[in-house]
N, C-alpha and C positions, 0 to 999 in steps of 0.2 A: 247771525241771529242765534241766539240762545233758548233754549229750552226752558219753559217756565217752571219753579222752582217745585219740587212734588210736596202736595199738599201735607200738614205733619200727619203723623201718624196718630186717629183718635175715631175712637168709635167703637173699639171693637178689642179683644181679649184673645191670646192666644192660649192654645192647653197643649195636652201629649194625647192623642186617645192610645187608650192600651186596646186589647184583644177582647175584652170581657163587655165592653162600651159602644164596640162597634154598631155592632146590632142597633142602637137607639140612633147613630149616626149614620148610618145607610144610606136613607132618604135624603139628608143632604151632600152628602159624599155624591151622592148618583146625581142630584141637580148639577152638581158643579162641575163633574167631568161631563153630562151631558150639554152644558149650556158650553162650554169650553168649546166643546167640540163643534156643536153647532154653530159658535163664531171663529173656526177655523181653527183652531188648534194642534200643534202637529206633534200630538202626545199619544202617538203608534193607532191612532182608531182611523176607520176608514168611512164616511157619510154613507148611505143611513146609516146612524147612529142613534138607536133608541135607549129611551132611561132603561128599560131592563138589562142592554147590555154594558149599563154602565155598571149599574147596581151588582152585576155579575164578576163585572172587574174588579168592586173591593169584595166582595165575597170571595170568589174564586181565587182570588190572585192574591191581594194584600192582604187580607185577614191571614190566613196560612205564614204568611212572612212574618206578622206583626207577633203572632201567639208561639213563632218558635225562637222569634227574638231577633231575628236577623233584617227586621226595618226598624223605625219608630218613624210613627204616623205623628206629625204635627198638624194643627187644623186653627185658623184666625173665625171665631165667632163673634156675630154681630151685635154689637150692645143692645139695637134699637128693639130686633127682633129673636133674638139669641138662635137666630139659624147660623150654620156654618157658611161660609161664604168662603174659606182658602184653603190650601190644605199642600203638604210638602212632605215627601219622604227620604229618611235618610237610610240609606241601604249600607247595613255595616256588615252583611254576610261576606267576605272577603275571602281569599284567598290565603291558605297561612305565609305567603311571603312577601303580605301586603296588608299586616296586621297597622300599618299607622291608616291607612284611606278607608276614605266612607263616599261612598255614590249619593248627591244629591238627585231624587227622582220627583216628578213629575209636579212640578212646582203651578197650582191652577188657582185662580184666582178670578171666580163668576164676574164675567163681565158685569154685569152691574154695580161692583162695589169694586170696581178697580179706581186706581189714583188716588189709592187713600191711604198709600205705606204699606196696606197688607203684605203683599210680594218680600218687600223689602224687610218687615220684621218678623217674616215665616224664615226669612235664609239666615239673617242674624239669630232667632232662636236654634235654625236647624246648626248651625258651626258652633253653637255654644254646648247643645246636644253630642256633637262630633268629639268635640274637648272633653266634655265628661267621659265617652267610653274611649279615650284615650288617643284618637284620632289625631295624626297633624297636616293632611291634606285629604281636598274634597274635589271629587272629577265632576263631570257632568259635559251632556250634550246638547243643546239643542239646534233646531232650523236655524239656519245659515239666513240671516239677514230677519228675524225673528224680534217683537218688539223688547223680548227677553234677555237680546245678547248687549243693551246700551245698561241697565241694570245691573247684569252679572261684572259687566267691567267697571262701573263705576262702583260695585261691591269690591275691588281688586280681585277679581277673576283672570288670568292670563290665559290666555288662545294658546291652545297648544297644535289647533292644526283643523282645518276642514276635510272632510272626506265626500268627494262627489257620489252623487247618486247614490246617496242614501237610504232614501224611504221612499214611498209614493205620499203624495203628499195626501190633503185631507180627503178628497174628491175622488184619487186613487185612480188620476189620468196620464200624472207626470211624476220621473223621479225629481227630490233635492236634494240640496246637500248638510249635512249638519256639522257645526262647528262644537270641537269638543277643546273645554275649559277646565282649569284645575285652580286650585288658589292652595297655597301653604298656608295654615293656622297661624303658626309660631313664628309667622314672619321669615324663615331662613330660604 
């Protein structure tokens, strides 16, 4: 049995938000890690999980990244309603002996507007992002059996290795384990 075919991609517009923007996007940034969460999602938070401490996460956490340079925040808005509905970071703070990689981070996509491409044309903008500051490979993690990891491989993602016992998961009653992928840009 095959998998039915994912629906194209339409409805909805992607942008870059910079550091100056944020602010006007908070509110949905905070929807989206919270509703995320809420339908399980094992992007480091732990149930209860309230909107303020999501709202706290891009303030706290990604704002600071985003204004010193070292993410760029991508985000898929809704045509219907022009709320934010996806959002994907590229982490290009590296190491200087790892000047070609960039970290895809925390790739969320509000359950409600899933199965519409979002996912899919947040990680195609985020490698074409990777390619302009010069990038030619992109890591990332996530939960080990996650609806993320059939996605990321059929993006040409390659598994470079599972690590048990991970995280606690979202509940924060058991460990998992998380599978960490890489894919080369440039094909080599």
């Amino acid at each position: 049995m095959t998998n039915p075919p994912e629906p194209p991609a339409s409805g909805f517009s992607l942008m870059r938000i910079e550091a100056a923007a944020m602010s006007d996007a908070l509110d949905d940034l905070a929807g989206i890690l919270h509703a995320c969460v809420s339908d399980g999602a094992a992007v480091s938070f732990i149930l209860p999980f309230a909107r303020d401490d999501a709202r706290a996460f891009w303030r706290d956490s990604v704002l600071p990244q985003v204004e010193a340079g070292a993410t760029i925040l991508l985000a898929a808005r809704d045509e219907t309603d022009g709320r934010l509905v996806g959002t994907v970071q590229l982490g290009i703070d590296t190491p200087p002996n790892q000047p070609h990689r960039a970290d895809l981070k925390k790739l969320l996509v509000h359950p409600r507007a899933r199965r519409r491409g979002i996912a899919r044309a947040l990680i195609t903008r985020l490698e074409g992002e990777a390619q302009a500051c010069g990038r030619s490979m992109i890591t990332l993690d996530t939960r080990t059996g996650d609806m993320a990891e059939p996605l990321y491989r059929a993006m040409g993602y390659e598994e470079a290795g599972v690590i048990p016992d991970y995280s606690l998961d979202v509940t924060g009653t058991r460990l998992e384990a998380t599978t960490v992928f890489y894919k080369r840009l440039n094909g080599k």
